[in-house]
C-alpha atoms as one frame of an Amber mdcrd trajectory, in Angstrom:
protein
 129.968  98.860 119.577 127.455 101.848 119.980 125.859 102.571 123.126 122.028
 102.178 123.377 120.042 104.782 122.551 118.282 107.208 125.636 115.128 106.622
 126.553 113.399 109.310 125.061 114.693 108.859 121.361 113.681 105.288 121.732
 110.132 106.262 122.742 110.077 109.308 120.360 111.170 106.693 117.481 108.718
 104.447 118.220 105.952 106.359 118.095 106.908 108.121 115.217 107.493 104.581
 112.879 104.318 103.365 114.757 102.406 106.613 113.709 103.501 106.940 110.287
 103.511 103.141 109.524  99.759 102.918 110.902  98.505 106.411 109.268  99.511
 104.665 106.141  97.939 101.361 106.825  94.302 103.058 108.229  95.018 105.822
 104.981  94.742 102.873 102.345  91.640 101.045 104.145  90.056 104.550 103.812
  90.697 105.678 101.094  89.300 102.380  99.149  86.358 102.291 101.348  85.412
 106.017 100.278  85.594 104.959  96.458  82.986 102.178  97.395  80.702 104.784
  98.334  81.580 103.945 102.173  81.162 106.076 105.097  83.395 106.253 107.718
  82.624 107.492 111.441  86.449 106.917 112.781  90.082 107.359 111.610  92.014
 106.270 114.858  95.595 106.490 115.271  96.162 104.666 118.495  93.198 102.887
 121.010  91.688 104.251 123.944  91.019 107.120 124.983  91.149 110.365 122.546
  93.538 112.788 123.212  93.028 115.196 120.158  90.864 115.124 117.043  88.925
 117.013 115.013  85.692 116.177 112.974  85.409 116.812 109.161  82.736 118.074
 107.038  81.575 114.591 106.074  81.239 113.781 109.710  84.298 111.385 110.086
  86.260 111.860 113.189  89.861 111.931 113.118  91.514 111.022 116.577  94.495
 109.554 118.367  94.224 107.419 121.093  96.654 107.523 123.851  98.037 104.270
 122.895 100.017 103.784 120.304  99.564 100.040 119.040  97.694 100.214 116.103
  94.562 101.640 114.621  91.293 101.103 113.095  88.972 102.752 110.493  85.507
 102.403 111.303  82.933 102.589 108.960  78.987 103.107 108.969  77.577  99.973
 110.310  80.291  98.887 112.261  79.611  97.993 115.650  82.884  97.892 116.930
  86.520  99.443 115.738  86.598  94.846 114.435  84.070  95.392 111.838  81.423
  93.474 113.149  78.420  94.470 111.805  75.146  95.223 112.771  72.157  93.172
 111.391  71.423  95.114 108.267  67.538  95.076 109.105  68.148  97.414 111.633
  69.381 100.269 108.927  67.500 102.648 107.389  67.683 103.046 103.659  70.106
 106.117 103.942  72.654 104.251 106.556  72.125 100.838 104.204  73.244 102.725
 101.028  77.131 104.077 102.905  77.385 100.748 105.136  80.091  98.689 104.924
  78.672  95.215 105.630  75.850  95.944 102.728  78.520  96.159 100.043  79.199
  93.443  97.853  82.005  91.081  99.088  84.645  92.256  96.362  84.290  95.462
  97.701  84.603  94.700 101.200  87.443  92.238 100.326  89.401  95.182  98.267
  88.776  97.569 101.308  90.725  95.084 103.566  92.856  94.291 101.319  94.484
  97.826 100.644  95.270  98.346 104.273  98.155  95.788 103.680  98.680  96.981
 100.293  99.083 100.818 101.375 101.972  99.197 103.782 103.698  97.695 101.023
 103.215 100.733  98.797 105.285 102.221 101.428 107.737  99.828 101.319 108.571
 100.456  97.226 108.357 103.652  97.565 110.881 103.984  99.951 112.961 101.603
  98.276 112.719 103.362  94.862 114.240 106.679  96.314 117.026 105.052  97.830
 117.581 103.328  94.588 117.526 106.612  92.502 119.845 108.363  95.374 122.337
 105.680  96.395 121.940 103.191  93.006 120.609  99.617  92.458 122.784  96.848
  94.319 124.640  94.563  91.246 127.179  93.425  93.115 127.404  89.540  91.170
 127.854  86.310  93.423 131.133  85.532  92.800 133.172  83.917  95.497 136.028
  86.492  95.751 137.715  84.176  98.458 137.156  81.412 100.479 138.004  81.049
 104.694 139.801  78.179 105.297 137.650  75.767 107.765 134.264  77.300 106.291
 131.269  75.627 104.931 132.398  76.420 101.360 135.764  75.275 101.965 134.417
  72.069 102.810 132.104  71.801 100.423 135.267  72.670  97.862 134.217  76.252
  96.411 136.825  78.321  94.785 137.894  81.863  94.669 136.184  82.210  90.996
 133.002  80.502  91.219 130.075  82.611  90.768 126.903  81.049  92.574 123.672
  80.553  90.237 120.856  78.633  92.460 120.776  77.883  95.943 118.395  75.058
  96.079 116.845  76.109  93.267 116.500  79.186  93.582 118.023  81.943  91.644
 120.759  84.233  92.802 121.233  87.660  90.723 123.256  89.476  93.540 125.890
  88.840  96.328 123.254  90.382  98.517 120.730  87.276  97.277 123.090  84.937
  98.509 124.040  86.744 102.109 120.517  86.824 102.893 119.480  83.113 101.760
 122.370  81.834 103.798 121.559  84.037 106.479 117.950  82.450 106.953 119.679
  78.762 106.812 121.983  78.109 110.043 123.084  74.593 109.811 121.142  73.356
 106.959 122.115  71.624 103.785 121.486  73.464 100.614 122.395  72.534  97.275
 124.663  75.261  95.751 124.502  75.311  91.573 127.830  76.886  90.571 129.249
  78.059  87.518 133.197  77.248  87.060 135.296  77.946  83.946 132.387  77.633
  81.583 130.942  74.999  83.803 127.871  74.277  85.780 127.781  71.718  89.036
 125.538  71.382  91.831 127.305  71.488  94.596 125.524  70.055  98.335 126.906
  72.492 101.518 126.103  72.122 105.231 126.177  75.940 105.833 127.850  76.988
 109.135 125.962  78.765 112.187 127.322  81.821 113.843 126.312  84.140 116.435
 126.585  87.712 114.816 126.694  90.933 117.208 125.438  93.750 115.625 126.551
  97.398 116.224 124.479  97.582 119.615 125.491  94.132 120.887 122.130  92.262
 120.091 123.765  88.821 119.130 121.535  86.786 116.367 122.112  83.409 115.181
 122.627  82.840 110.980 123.932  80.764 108.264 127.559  80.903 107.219 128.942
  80.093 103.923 131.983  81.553 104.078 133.021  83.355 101.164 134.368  86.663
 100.661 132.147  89.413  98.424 134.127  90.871  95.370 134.048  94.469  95.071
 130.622  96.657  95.625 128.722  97.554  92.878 125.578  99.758  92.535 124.070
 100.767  89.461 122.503 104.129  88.843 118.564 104.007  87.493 116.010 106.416
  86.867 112.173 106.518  88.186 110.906 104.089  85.922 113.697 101.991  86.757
 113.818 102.305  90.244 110.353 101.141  90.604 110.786  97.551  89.241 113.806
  97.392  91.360 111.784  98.594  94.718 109.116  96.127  94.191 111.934  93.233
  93.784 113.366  94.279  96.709 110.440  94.683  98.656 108.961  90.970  97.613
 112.224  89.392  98.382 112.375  91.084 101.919 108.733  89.586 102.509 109.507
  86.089 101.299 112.491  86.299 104.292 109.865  86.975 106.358 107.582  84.278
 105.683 110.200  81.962 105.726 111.762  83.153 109.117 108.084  82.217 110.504
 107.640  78.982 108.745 110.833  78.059 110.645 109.702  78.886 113.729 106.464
  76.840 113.309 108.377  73.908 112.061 110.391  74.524 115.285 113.831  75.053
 112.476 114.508  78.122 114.631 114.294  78.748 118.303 110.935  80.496 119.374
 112.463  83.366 121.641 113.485  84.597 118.007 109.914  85.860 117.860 109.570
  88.967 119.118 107.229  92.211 120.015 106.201  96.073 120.391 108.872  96.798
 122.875 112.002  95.338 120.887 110.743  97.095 118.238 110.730 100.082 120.382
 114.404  99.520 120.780 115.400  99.018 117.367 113.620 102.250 116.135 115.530
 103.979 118.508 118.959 102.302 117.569 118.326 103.303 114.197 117.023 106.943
 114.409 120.403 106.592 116.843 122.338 106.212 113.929 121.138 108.458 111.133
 118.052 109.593 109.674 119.225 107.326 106.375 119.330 104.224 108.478 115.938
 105.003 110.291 114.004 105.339 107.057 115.362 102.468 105.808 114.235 100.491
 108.679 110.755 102.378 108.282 110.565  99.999 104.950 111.098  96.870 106.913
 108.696  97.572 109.400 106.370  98.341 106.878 106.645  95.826 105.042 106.429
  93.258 108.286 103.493  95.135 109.409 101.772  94.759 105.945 103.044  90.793
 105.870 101.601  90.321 109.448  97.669  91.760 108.423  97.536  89.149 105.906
  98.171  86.394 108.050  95.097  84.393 108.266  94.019  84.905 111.609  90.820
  86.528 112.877  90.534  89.909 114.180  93.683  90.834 111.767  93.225  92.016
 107.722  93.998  88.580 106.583  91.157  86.837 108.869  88.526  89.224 107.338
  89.466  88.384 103.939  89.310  84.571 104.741  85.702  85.215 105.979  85.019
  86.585 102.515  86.687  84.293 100.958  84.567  81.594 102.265  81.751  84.255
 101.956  82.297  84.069  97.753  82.328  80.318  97.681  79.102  79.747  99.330
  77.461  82.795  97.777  76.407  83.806 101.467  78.494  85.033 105.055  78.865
  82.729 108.217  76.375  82.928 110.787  76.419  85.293 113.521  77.319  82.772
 116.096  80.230  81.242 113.895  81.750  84.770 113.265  81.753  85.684 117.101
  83.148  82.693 118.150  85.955  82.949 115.304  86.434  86.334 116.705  86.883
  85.138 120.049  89.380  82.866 118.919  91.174  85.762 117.178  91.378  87.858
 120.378  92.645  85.174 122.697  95.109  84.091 120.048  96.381  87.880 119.706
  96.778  88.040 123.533  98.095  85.440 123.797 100.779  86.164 120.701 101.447
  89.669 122.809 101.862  88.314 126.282 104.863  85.734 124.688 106.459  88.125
 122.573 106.335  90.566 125.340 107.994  87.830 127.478 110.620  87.573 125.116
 111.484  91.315 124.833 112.204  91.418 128.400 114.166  88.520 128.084 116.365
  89.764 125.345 116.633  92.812 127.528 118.067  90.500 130.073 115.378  90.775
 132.350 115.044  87.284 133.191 119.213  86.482 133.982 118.599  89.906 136.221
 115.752  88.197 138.428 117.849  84.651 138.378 121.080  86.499 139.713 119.179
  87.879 142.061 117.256  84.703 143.225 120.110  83.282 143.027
């Protein structure tokens, strides 16, 4: 087991993923927005108060805050870093013909829409270069052996079989079927096998198990319990490794939404969910480790970052492009008083989201069994 990183690389490494992650993020929602024929005032990295910037020759100013949560771009006619926007009456022909709320909605929608997308960009891109360096995972499903007393040897797999489906889903690589199990702890799944020439469907109650990773942070997971046959890992080119990234990086965010479809339907325990500060910890464990490992894990957070702004909830990407959604169906926006009260509802559902995972970070830190002792 590794000991836990010092303080300093963990707040170094956080700031650094937070930085780049968000640069990217803000980078994509500016970048479309200046195509549209957009101005923007602000490129923030970080809220609050400024503690460097510079202004450029278009008169955008380029700042970082002094904390590091997040970011915002905000445009001409913006009224706040949220995009609400000021009553277009009120601009002047000039300010009308750069503002962001005077666009059509497809415009405004794509602007939203490529902060995510710049996020998952990341993610592929990151993905492709480990693929051309280190080669594509191939290792097949096939059950090289089977632990006695497991879920598979229950459900009578063999040392042979090679693993098609898992409810209906296909399975290319052993990796497919580590992380599908992975997701399931305790739940039936209905295994497709093929055997001697032979296909069966095959029900298994995968097993649960508490895994410890290399820093001690135990996580519960689906068992199937089969051994994986030798490694393999192909070797691909750029135009190869690109198809492979994007594979990789789609399959990685349909994990995530179904991790948090479980936790609504209450299929995995809620102090699962967690915040800024474990993530502070993990980037530091990582960058810990190697510079391999921490770029790797740059990916994921990407990718969870760019999965998490397209979650339909107000005051994040995703809520904005479910006002405009419902902005193209009735061929006009939501009143004033409907927006700010569905803002409202975004805020305190945000703060409230922080102030529970935050909870739980400190609990996984042990906080909590601390203060008990103590009361105790």
């Amino acid at each position: 087991m590794l000991a836990q990183p010092p303080l300093w690389l963990i707040v170094l490494a956080f700031i650094g993923s937070i930085g780049i992650l968000v640069f990217v993020h803000e980078m994509g929602h500016y970048l479309v927005g200046r195509w549209c024929g957009i101005g923007a005032k602000t490129f923030s990295i970080g809220f609050g108060r400024e503690i460097a910037g510079w202004t450029d020759h278009r008169g955008t100013r380029w700042k970082v805050g002094w904390l590091p949560l997040g970011g915002y771009v905000r445009f001409e006619g913006d009224m706040d870093p949220a995009s609400m926007g000021r009553d277009l009456d009120q601009l002047s022909p000039e300010e009308r013909a750069v503002s962001f709320h005077a666009k059509p909605v497809w415009q405004r929608f794509l602007v939203v829409l490529a902060g995510p997308a710049a996020n998952f960009l990341l993610a592929v891109l990151i993905f492709a270069g480990f693929f051309m360096v280190f080669g594509a995972p191939r290792t097949p499903p096939l059950v090289s052996q089977v632990a006695p007393g497991s879920a598979a040897s229950q459900a009578g797999l063999r040392p042979g079989d090679r693993v098609l489906e898992m409810d209906g889903r296909q399975i290319s690589t052993f990796g497919e079927l580590g992380q599908y199990t992975s997701m399931r702890p305790g739940e039936q799944v209905t295994v497709r096998l093929q055997r001697a020439g032979e296909v069966i469907d095959v029900p298994v109650i995968l097993g649960v198990a508490e895994e410890v990773d290399r820093f001690g942070q135990i996580y519960r997971v689906g068992r199937l319990g089969v051994g994986m046959p030798p490694p393999v890992y192909e070797e691909v080119g750029p135009l190869q490794s690109v198809p492979e990234a994007v594979r990789a990086t789609w399959q990685t965010t349909r994990s995530m939404a179904e991790g948090l479809w479980q936790l609504i339907t209450g299929r995995r325990p809620l102090n699962e969910l967690h915040g800024a500060m474990k993530m502070a910890q993990i980037a530091g464990q990582y960058a810990s480790v190697g510079p391999f490992e921490f770029i790797q894990l740059l990916a994921l957070f990407s990718i969870n970052l760019g999965f998490i702004n397209l979650l339909p909830v107000p005051m994040l990407d995703g809520g904005h492009l479910a006002l405009y959604t419902v902005e193209a169906v009735r061929r006009r926006p939501l009143g004033e008083q409907a927006q700010e009260w569905v803002f409202r509802g975004g805020m305190a559902a945000l703060v409230t989201l922080f102030l529970f995972t935050t909870f739980n970070d400190l609990g996984s830190f042990g906080l909590w069994e601390q203060i008990g002792r103590l009361a105790g």
